[in-house]
N, C-alpha and C positions, 0 to 999 in steps of 0.2 A: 504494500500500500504506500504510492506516493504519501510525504510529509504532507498535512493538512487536505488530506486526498477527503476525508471525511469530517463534515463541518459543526453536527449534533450529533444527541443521542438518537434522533432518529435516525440518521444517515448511518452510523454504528447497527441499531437495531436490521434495518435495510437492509446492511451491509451480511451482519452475520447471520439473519435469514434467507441470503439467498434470494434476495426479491427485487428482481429487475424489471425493467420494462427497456425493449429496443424502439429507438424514433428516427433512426437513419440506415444507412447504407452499410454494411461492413464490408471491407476492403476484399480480391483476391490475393492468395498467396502470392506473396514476393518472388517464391522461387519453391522447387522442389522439396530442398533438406537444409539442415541448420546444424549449427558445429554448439557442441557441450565444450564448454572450456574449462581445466581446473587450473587453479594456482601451480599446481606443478609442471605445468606446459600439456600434458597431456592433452586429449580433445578425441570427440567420436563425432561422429558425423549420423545423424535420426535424419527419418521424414519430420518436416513440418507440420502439425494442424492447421482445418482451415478455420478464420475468425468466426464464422458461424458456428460452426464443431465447438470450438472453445467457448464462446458466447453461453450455447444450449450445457454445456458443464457446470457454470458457472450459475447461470441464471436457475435455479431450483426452486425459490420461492412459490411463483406465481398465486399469490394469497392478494387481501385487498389491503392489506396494512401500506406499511412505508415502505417506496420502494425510491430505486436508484434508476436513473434513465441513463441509457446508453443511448449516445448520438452516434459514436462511429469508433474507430479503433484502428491503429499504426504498429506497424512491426517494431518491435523494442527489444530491450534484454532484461533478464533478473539474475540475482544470483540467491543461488538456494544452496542447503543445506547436503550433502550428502555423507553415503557412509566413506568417501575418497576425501572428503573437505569440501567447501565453498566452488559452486560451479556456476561459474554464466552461460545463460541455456537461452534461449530463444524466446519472447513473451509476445504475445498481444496487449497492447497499452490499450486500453478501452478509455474510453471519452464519455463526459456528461457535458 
């Protein structure tokens, strides 16, 4: 979660139930596959998700409470946790 990605408690609640709503376009894939990077130089090479795929994971909610609006979404990166250490993997940035 970008810093200040989330403004209230509702956006919180939203957030950690899963309750989206999409109002725009999501992108196609930039490219076939995406490179995992770790601190140690290593790197694998996966297929990509498309932002849709990833969108419908994400969005679980659909209740009538708070939700978060997606307008659209940009190829980015994150870095996560794993059992090797810290890896930058391939993300979809989602937008409101």
């Amino acid at each position: 979660m970008p810093e200040g990605g989330l403004r209230d408690e509702t956006d919180k609640l939203a957030f950690t139930t899963h309750n989206f709503v999409l109002r725009g376009a999501l992108p196609a894939l930039p490219r076939k596959d995406g490179e995992v990077r770790w601190k140690s130089g290593a790197s694998l090479t996966l297929p990509l998700m498309a932002a849709g795929k990833a969108y419908e994971r994400v969005a679980r909610g659909g209740n009538d409470g708070p939700h978060l609006t997606v307008t659209g979404a940009k190829p980015g990166e994150m870095t996560l946790t794993t059992s090797r250490g810290p890896a930058t993997v391939p993300a979809w940035l989602f937008r409101r």
